[in-house]
C-alpha positions as CSV (number, residue, x, y, z in Angstrom):
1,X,58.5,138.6,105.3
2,X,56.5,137.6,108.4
3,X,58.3,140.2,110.7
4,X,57.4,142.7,108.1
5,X,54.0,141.3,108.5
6,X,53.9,141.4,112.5
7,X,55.4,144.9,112.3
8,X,52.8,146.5,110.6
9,X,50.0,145.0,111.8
10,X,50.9,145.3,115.8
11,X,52.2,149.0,114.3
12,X,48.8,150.0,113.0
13,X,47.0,148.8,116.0
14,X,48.9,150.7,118.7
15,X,48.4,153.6,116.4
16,X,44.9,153.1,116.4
17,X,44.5,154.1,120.1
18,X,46.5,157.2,119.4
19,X,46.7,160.6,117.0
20,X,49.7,159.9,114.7
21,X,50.0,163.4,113.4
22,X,50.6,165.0,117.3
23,X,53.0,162.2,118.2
24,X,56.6,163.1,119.3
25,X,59.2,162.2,117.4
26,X,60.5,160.2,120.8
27,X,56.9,158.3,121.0
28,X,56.9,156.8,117.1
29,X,60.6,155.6,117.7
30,X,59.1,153.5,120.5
31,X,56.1,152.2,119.0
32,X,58.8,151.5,116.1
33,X,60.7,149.7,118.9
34,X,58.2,147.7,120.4
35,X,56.4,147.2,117.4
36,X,60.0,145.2,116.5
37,X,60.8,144.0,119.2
38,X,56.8,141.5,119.3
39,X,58.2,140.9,115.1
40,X,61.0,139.9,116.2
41,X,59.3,137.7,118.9
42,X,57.1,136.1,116.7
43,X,60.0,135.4,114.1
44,X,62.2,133.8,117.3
45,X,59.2,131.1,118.3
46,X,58.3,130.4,114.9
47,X,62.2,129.5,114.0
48,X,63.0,128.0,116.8
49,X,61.8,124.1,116.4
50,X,63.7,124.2,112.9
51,X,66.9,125.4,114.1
52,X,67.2,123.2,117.4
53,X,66.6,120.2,114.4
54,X,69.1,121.8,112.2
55,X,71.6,122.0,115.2
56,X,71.0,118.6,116.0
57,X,71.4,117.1,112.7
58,X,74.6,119.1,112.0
59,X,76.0,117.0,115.7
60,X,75.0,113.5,114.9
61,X,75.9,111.1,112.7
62,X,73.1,109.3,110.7
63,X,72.7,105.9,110.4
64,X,74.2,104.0,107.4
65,X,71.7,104.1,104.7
66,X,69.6,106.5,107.0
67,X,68.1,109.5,104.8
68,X,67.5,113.2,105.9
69,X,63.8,112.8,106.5
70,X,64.2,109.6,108.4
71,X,66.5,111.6,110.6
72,X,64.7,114.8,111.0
73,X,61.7,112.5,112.3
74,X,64.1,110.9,114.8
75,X,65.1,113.8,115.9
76,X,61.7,115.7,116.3
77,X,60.8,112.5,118.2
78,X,63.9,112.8,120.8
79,X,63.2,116.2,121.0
80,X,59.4,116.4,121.4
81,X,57.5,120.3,121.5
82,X,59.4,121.2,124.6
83,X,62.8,119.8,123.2
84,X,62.4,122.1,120.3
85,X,61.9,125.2,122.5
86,X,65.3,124.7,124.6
87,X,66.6,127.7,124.9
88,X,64.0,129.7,123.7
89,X,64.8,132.7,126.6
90,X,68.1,133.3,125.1
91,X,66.6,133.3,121.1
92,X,64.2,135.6,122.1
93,X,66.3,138.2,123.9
94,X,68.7,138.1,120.6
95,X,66.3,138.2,118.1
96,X,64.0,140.6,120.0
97,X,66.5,143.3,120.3
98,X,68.0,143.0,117.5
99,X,65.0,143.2,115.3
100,X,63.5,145.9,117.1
101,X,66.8,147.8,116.6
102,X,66.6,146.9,112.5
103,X,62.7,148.3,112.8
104,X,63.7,151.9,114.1
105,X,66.1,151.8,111.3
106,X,63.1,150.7,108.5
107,X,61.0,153.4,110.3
108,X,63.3,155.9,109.8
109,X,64.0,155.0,106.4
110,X,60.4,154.8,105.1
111,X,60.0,158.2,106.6
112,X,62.7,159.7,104.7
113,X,61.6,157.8,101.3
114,X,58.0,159.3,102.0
115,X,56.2,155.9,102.3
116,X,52.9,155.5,103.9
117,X,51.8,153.5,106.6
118,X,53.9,152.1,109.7
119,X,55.0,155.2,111.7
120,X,56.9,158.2,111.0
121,X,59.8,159.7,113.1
122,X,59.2,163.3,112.0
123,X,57.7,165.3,109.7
């Protein structure tokens, strides 16, 4: 839901700076495109932390009689904020493209289903 979110917001404000209705087709595709690709951004850094734990814990053992919080607190310990951030180039490249290739599909789609807001391919 938060990509959504990002999507339409960063969406309606590089729209603001331009006349929707005279836009070429070529032009909305990008703003769909970028507009993804700064979702899909936000949705890599905000996942990031919870997946380098739930890496992690999937790799070590727990201590006997050691529960799952007890070990998710180790482990964001060990980690620390930059810890939890490893590898954060690679996350955002993959999630960035991809999601910004998803968006030009949902653009196109909302333009043929006749929904408003976000940006339209054609007319």
């Amino acid at each position: 839901m938060a990509k959504f979110v990002v999507f339409e917001k960063v969406s309606e404000a590089i729209l603001r700076g331009f006349d929707k209705d005279n836009m070429s087709a070529g032009s909305k595709t990008a703003v769909n495109l970028g507009s993804g690709l700064i979702a899909g951004f936000a949705a890599a850094i905000v996942s990031q932390p919870a997946d380098t734990m739930l890496s992690k814990i999937n790799k070590t053992k727990g201590a006997p009689g050691e529960g799952t919080t007890t070990r998710l607190i180790k482990i964001g310990k060990e980690l620390g904020l930059r810890g939890s951030y490893a590898g954060i180039g690679a996350r955002l490249f993959m999630v960035g493209t991809l999601t910004a290739g998803q968006f030009a599909i949902y653009g196109d789609i909302k333009r043929m289903l006749g929904a408003t807001g976000g940006v339209e391919i054609s007319k």
